[in-house]
Rosetta silent file (secondary structure, phi, psi, omega in degrees, C-alpha in Angstrom):
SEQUENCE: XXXXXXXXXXXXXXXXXXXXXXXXXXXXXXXXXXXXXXXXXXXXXXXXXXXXXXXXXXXXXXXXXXXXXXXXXXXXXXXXXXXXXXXXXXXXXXXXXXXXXXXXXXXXXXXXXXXXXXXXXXXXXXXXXXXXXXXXXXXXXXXXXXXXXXXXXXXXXXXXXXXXXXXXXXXXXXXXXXXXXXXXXXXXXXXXXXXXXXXXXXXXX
SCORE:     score description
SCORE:     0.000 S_00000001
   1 L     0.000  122.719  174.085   -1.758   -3.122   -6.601 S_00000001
   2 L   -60.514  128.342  175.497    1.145   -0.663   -5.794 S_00000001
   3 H   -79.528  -13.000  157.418    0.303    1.993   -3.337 S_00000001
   4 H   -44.141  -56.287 -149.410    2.366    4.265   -5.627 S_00000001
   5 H   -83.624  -26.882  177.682    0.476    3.263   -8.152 S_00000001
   6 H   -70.680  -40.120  176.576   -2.856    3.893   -6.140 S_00000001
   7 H   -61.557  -48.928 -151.510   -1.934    7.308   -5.088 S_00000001
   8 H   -96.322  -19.076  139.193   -1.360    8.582   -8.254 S_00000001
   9 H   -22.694  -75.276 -160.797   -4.615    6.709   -9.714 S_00000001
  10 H   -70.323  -53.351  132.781   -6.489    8.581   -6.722 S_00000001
  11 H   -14.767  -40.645  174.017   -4.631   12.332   -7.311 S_00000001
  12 H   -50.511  -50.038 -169.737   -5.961   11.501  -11.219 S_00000001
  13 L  -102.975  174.217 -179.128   -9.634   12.210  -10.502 S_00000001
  14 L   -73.165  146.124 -150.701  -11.750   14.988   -9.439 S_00000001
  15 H   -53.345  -36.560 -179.931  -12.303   15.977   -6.268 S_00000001
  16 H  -103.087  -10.585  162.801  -15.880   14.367   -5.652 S_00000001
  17 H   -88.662  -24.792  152.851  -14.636   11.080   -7.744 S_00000001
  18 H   -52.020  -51.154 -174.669  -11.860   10.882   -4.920 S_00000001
  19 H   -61.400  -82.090  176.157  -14.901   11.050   -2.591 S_00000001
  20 H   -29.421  -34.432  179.640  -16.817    8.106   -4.614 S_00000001
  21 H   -80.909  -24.925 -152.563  -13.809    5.955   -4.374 S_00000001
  22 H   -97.207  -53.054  167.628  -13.234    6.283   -0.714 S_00000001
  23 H   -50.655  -52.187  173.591  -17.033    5.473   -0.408 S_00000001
  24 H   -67.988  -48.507 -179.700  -17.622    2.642   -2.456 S_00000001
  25 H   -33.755  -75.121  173.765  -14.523    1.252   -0.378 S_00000001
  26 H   -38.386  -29.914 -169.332  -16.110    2.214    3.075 S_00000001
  27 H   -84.486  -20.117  171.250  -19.885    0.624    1.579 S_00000001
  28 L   -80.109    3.272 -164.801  -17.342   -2.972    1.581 S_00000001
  29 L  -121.675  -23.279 -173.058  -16.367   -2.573    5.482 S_00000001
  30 H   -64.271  -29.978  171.045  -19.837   -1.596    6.824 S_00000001
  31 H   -74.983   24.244  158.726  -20.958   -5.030    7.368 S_00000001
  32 H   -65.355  -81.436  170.569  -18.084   -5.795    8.962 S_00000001
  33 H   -34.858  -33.342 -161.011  -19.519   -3.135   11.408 S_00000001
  34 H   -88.058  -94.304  177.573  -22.991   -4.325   11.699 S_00000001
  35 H    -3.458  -57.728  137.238  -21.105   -8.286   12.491 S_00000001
  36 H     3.666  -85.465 -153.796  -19.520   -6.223   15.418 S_00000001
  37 H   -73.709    1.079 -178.243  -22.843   -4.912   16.447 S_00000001
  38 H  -103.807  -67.243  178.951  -24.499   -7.984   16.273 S_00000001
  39 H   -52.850  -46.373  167.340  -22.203  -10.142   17.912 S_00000001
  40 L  -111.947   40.887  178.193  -21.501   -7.963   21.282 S_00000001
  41 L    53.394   33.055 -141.119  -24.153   -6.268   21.555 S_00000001
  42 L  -139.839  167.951  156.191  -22.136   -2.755   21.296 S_00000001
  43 L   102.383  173.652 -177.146  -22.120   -0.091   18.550 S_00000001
  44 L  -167.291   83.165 -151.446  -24.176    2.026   16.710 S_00000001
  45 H   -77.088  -23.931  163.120  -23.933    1.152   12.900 S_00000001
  46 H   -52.980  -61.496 -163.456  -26.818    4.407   12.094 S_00000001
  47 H   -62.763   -6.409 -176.124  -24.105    6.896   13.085 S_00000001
  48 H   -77.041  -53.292 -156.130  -21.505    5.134   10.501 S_00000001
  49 H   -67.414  -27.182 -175.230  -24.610    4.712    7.821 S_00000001
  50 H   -97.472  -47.468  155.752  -25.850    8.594    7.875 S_00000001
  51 H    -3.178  -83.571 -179.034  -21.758    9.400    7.805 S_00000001
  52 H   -74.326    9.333 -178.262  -21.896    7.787    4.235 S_00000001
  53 H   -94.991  -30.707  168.520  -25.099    8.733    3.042 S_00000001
  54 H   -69.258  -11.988  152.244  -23.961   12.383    3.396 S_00000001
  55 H   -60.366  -39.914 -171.587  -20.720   11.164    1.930 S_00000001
  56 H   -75.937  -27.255 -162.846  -23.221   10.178   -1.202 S_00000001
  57 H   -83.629  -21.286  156.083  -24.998   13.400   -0.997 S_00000001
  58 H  -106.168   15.702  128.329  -21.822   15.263   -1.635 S_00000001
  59 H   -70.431  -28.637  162.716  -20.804   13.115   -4.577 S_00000001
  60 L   -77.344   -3.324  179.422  -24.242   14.095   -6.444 S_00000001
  61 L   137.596  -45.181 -177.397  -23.777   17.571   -6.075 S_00000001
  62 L   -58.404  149.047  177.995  -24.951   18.795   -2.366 S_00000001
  63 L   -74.828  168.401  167.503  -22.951   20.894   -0.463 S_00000001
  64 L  -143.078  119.748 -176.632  -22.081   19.688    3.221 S_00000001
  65 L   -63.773  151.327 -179.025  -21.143   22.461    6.096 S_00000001
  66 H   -71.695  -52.318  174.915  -18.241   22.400    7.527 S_00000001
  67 H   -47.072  -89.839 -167.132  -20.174   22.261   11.351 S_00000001
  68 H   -33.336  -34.920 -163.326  -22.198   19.427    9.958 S_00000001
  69 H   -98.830  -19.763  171.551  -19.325   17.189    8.814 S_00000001
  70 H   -70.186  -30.475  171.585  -17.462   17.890   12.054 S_00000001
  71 H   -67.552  -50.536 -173.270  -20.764   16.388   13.968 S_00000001
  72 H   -60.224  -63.076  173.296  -20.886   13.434   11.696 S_00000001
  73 H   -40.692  -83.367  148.005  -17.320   12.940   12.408 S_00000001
  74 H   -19.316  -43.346  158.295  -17.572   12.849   16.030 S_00000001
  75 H   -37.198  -66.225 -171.143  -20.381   10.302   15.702 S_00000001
  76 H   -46.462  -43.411 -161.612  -18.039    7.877   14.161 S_00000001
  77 H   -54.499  -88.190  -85.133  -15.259    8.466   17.428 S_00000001
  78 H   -99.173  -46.750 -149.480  -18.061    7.868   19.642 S_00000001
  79 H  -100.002  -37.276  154.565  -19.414    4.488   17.716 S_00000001
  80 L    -3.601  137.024  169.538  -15.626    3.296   17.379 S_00000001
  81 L  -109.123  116.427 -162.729  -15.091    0.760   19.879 S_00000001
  82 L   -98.161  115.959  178.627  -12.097    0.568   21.811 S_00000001
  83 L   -70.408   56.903  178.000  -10.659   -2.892   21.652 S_00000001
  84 L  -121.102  -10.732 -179.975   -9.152   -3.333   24.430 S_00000001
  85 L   -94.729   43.339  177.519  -13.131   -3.668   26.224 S_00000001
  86 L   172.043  121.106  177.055  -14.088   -6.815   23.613 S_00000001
  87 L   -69.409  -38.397  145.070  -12.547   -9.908   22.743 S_00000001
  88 L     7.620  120.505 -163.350  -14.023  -10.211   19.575 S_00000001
  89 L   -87.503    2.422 -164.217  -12.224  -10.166   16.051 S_00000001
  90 L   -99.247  -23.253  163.604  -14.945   -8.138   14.683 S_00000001
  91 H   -43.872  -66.681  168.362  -14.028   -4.971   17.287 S_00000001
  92 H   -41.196  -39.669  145.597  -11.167   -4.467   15.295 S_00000001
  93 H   -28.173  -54.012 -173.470  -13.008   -4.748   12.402 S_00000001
  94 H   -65.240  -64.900  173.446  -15.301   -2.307   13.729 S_00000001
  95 H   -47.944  -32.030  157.402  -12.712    0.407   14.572 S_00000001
  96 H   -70.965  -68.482 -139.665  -11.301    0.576   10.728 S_00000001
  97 H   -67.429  -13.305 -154.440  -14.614    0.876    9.426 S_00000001
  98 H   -94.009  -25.109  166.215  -16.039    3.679   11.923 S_00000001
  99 H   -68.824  -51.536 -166.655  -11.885    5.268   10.856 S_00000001
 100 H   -74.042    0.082  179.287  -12.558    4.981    7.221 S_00000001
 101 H   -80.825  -57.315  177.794  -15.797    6.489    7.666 S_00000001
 102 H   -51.262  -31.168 -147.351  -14.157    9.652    9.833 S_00000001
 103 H   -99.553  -21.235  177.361  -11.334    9.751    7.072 S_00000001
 104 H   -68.477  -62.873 -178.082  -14.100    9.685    4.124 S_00000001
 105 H   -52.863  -34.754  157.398  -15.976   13.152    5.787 S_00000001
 106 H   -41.978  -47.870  170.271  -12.191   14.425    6.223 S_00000001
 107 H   -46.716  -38.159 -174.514  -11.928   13.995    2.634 S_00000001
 108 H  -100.298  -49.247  161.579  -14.653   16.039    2.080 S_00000001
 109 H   -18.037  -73.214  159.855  -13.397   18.605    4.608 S_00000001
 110 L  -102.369  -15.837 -170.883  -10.450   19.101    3.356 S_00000001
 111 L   117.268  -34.710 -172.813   -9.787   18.066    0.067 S_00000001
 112 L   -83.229  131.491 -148.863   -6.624   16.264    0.272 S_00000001
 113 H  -102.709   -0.774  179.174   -6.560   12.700   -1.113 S_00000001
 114 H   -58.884  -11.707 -172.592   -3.954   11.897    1.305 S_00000001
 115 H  -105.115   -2.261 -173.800   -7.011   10.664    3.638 S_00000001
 116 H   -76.402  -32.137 -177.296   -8.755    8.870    0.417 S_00000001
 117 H   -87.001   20.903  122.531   -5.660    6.503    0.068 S_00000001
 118 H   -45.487  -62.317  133.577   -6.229    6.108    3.558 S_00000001
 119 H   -19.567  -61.299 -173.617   -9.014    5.037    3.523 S_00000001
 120 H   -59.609  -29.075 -168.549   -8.134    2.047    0.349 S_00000001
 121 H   -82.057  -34.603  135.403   -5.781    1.354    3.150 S_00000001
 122 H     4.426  -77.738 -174.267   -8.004    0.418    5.772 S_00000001
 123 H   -37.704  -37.485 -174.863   -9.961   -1.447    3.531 S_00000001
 124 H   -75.453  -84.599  168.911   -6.747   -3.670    2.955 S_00000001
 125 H   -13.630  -62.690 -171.932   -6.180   -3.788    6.591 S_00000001
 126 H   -67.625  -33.297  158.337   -9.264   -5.051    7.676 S_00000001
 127 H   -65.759   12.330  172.891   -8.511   -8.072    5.356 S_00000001
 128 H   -99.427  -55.139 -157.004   -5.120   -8.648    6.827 S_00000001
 129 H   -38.901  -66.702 -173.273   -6.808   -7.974   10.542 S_00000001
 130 H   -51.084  -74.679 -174.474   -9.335  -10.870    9.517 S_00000001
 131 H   -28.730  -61.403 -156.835   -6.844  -13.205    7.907 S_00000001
 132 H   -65.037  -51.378  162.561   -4.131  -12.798   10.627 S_00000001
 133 H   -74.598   -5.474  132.464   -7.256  -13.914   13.160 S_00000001
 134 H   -43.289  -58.461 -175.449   -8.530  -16.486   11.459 S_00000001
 135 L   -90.507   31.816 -169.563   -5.174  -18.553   10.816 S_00000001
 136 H   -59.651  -60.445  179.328   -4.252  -17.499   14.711 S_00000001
 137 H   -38.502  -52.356 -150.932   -3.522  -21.383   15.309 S_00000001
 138 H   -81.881  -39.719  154.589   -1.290  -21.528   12.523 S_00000001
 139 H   -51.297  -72.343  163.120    0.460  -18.019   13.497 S_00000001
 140 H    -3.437  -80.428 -169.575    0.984  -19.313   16.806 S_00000001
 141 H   -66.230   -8.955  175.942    2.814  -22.440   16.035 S_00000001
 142 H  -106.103  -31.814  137.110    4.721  -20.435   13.282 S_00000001
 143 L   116.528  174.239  166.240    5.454  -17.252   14.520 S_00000001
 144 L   -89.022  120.205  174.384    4.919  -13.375   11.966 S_00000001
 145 L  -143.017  159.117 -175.030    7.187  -13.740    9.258 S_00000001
 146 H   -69.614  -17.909  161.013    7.543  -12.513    5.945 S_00000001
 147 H   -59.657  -39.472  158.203    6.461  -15.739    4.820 S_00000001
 148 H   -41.014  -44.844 -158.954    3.483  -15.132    6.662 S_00000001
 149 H   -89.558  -56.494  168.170    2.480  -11.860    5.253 S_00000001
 150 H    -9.840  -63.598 -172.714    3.271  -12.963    1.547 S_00000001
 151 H   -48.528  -52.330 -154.918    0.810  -15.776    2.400 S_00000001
 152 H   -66.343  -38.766  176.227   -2.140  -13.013    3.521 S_00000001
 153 L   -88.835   18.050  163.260   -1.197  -11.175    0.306 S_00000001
 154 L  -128.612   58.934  165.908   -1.725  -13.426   -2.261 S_00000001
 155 L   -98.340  110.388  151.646   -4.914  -14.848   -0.388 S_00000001
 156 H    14.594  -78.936 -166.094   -7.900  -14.951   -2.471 S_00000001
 157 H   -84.807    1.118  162.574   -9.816  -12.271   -0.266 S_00000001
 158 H   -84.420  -28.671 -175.401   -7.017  -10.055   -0.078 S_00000001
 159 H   -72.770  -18.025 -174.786   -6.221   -9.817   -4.173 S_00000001
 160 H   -59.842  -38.298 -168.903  -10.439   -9.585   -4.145 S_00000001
 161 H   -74.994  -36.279 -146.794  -10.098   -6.561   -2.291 S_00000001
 162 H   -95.625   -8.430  150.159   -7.239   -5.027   -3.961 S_00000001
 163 H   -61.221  -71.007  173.531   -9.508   -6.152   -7.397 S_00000001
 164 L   -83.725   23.537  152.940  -12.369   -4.169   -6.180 S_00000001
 165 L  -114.008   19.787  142.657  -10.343   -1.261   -5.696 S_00000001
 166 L   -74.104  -45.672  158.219   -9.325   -1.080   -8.950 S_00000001
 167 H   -41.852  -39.219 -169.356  -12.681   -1.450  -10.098 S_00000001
 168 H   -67.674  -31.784 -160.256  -13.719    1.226   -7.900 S_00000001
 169 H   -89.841   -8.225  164.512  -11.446    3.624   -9.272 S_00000001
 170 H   -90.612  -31.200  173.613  -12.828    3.232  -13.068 S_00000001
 171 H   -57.578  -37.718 -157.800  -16.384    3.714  -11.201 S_00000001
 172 H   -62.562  -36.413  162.363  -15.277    6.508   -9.861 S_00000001
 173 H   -55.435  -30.122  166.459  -14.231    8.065  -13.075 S_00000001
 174 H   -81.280  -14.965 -157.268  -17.576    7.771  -14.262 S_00000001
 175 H   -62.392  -31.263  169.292  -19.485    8.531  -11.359 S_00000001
 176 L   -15.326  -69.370  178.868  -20.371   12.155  -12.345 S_00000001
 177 L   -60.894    3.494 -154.250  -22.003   10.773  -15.456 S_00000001
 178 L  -101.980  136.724  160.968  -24.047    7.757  -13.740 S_00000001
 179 L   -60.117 -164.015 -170.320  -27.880    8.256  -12.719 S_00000001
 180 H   -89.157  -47.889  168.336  -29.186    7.929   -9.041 S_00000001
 181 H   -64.418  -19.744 -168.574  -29.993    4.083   -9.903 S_00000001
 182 H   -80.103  -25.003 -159.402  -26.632    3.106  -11.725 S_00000001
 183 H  -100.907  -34.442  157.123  -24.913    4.760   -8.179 S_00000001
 184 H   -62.237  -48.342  168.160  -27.214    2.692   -6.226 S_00000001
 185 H   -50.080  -57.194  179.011  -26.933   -0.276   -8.087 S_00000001
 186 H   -49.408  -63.274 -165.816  -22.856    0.048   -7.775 S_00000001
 187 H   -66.639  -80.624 -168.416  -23.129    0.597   -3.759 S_00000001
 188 H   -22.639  -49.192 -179.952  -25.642   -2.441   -3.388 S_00000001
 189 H   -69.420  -42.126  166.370  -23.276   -4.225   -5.077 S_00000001
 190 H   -50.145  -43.977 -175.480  -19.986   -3.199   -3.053 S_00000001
 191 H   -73.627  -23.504  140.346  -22.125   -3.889   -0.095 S_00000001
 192 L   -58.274   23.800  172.878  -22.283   -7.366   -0.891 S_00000001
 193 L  -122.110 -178.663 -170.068  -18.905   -7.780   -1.107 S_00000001
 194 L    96.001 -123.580 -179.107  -15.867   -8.186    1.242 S_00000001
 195 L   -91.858  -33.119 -164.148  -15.449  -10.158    4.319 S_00000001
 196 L    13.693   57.811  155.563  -19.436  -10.205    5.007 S_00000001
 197 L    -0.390  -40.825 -154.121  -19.407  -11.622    8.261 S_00000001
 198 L  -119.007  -48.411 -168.807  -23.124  -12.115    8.706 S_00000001
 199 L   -80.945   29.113 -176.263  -23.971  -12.731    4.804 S_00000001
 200 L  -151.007  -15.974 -165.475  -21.636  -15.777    4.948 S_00000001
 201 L    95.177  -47.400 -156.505  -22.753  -17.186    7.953 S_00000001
 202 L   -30.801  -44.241 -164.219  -20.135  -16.587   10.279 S_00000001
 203 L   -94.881  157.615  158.662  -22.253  -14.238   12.205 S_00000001
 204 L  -125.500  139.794  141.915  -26.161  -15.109   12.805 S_00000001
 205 L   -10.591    0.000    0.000  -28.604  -11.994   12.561 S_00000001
């Protein structure tokens, strides 16, 4: 998917279906977070989780204060981790999703979709982040090259991602129209998707 092509996709819809896209994106990285928070014992995956549900609450129609989304915001800095204290491949993780979280309530802030296609990019990031620290041996003995990056971007879980943001962006046209279960049912479903650290084993609960 062209980031050209993404932009002008994401500039297409209405103002709270920009918000819905940026969300369902952000509902694929929080376990990522919680894998984090599991693994060092750090974090605080509620202040990310009430972030979006007040992200959700102004895609059905509620208003959100300006004060209020600036608190919420701040939350995320503060649950951010900075990875330079934590060896861990999931710190990095952690720090896009607790950004794409800040960048969603920006979004709502201001208006400007320049932070929603921020956001999709994040999302993309944290599957390069993962990939590039996975295959670490094989970067090592091979060095970062453009063959390299090719490889992460025709990898299965990277075209997955860049699949379910296309998807997202037809929910998002509908979401207006959708009840309170069809908009649950969609985020339940995002949240089982992605890297899912913990829901894969990698991680144990």
């Amino acid at each position: 998917m062209e980031h050209l092509d993404l932009r002008s996709q994401i500039e297409g819809l209405e103002r709270r279906a920009q918000t819905a896209f940026a969300a369902l994106c952000c509902e694929r990285l929080l376990s990522n977070y919680e894998a984090f928070q599991v693994s060092e014992q750090w974090g605080d995956i509620s202040a990310l989780t009430v972030g979006l549900e007040s992200a959700w609450k102004y895609i059905q129609g509620f208003d959100i204060g300006h004060n209020t989304l600036s608190t919420l915001q701040s939350a995320c800095k503060a649950a951010a981790p900075d990875t330079e204290d934590f060896t861990s491949l999931y710190a990095e993780l952690a720090l896009t999703t607790a950004s794409a979280i800040y960048l969603l309530l920006q979004a709502i802030k201001d208006g400007r979709p320049e932070s929603i296609i921020r956001v999709a990019e994040l999302a993309l990031t944290a599957i390069d982040e993962y990939l590039n620290r996975v295959t670490e041996p094989l970067l090592m003995a091979h060095g970062r090259d453009s063959v390299f990056d090719e490889w992460v971007q025709q990898a299965p879980m990277f075209l997955a991602e860049q699949i379910a943001q296309q998807e997202n962006i037809y929910s998002a046209r509908r979401i207006l129209t959708m009840t309170d279960k069809q908009i649950n049912s969609l985020r339940e479903r995002e949240r089982n998707r992605g890297i899912q650290p913990i829901l894969r084993g990698i991680v144990k609960k």
